[in-house]
C-alpha positions in Angstrom: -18.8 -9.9 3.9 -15.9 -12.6 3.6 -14.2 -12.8 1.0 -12.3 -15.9 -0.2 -8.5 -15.8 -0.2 -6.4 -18.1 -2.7 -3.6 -19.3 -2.0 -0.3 -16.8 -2.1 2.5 -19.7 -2.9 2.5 -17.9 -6.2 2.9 -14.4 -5.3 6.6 -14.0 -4.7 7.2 -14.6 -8.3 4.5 -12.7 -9.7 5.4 -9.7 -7.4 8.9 -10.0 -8.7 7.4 -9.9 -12.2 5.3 -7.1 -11.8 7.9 -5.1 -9.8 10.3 -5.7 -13.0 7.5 -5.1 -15.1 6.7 -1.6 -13.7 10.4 -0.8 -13.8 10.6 -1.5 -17.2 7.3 0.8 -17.6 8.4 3.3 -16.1 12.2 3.4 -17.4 10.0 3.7 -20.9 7.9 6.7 -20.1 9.8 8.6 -16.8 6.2 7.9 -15.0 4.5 5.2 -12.8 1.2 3.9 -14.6 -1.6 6.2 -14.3 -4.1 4.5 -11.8 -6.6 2.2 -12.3 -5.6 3.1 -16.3 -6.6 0.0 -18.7 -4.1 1.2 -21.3 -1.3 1.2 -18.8 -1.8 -1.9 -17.3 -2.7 -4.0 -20.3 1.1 -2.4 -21.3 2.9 -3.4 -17.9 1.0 -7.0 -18.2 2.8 -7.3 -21.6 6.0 -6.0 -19.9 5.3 -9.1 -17.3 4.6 -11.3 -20.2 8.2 -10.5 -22.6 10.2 -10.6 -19.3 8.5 -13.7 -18.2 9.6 -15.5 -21.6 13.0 -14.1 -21.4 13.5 -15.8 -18.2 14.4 -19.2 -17.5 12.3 -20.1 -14.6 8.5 -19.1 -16.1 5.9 -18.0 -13.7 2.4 -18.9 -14.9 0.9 -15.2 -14.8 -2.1 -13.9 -13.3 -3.4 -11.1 -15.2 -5.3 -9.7 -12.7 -2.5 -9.6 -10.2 -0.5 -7.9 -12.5 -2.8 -5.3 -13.2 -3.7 -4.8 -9.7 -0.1 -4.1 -9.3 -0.5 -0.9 -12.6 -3.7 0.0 -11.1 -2.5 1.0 -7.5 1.4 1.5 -8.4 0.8 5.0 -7.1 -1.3 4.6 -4.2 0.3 4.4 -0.9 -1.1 2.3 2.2 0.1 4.6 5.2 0.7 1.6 7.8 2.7 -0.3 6.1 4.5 3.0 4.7 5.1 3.8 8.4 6.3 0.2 8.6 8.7 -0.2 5.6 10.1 3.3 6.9 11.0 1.2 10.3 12.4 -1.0 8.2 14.5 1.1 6.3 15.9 3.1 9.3 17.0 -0.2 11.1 18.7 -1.1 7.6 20.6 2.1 8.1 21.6 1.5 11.4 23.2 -1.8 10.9 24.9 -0.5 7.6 26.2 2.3 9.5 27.1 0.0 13.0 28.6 -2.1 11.0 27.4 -5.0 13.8 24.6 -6.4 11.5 24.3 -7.4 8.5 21.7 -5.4 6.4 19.2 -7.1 4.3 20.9 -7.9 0.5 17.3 -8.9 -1.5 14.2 -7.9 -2.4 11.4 -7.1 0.0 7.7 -7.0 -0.8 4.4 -7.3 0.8 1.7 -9.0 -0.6 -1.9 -6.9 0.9 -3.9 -7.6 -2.8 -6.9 -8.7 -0.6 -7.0 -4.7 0.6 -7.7 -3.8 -3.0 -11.6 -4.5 -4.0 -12.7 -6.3 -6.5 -13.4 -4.3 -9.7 -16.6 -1.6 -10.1 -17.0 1.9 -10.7 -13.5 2.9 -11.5 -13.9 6.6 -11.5 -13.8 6.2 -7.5 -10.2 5.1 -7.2 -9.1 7.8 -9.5 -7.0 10.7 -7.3 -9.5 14.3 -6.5 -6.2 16.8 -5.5 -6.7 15.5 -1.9 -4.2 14.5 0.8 -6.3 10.7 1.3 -5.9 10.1 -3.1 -2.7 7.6 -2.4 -5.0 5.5 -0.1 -8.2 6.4 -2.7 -6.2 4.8 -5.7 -5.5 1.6 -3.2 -9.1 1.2 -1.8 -11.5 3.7 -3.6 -13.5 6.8 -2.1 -16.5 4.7 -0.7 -14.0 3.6 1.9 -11.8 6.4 2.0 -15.4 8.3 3.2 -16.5 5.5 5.9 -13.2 6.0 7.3 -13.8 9.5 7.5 -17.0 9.5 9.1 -16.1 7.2 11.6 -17.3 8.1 15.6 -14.4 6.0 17.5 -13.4 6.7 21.2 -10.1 5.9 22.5 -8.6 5.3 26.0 -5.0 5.7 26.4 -2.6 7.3 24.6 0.6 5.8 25.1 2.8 4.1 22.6 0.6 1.9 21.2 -2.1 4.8 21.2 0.0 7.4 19.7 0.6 5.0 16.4 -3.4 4.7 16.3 -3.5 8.2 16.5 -0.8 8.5 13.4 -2.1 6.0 11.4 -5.9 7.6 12.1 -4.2 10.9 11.0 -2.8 9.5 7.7 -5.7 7.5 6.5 -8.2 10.5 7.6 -9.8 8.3 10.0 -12.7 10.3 11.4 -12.0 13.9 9.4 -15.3 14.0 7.6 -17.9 16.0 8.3 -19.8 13.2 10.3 -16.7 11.9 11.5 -15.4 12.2 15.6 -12.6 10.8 17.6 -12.4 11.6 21.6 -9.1 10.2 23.2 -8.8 10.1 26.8 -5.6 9.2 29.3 -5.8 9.0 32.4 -2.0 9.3 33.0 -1.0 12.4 35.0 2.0 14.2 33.0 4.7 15.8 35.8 7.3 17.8 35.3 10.6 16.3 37.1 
């Protein structure tokens, strides 16, 4: 299916927003919000709403944005985990180099069209498994196609062994139905 994608012009200031928003949340009660929990996010989206009247430069605020961003403040997305941690260690480098200068600001990524729209919200709630960061981001339908996937890869280089991770992490191909053959046909030697 296709789904239609507004436009994101917006979304810097309404991440900043939530992001304080969910600070502010969880300064108050020493927790993220629970996921995909109404109370929660009708509290963080009232958060968004006092901060956003304190400030001098008003967003105009998507509610459903915002409680996207409750909803799935404690999933994780293991890609773009894996990439932020890229991030972070080239950050590092250049503090402790001293040849670059590291970045002074906020970052975030904007992946809301990841999240599906709204059903049954008992299957984005966490079950005690090791997939329940990307469950609370994408629900348990998904989370289960992913794991019953049959996928055949050829090479396993550097490119290949980050598939392999990222397969790993998101449980790509671990269910019961699920298979994953890998083949290379480069010759290891020892030197």
């Amino acid at each position: 299916y296709q789904r239609r994608v507004r436009g994101k012009f917006n979304s810097p200031y309404l991440m900043h927003l939530g992001a304080q928003a969910l600070h502010n949340f969880n300064d108050k009660h020493s927790r993220l919000p629970n996921p995909w929990n109404e109370d929660d996010a009708v509290e963080v989206l009232k958060l968004a709403e006092q901060i956003n009247n304190g400030a001098s430069n008003k967003v105009d605020i998507d509610a459903s944005f915002i409680k996207k961003m409750s909803y799935t403040a404690q999933g994780t997305l293991a890609p773009l985990t894996a990439y932020l941690g890229g991030i972070v260690a080239q950050e590092c480098l250049k503090s402790l180099s001293g040849k670059f200068s590291p970045i002074h600001q906020w970052l975030y990524l904007d992946a809301i069209e990841v999240i599906p729209e709204e059903s049954d919200r008992s299957k984005f709630h966490p079950k005690g498994a090791r997939t329940d960061g990307l469950v609370i981001c994408v629900g348990s339908d998904l989370v289960e196609k992913l794991s019953n996937q049959k996928l055949f890869m050829i090479g396993c280089g550097a490119i290949g062994s980050e598939l392999l991770k990222n397969f790993a992490l998101l449980g790509v191909c671990d269910g019961k139905e699920g298979k994953l053959v890998v083949t290379d046909p480069v010759l290891c030697v020892d030197t």
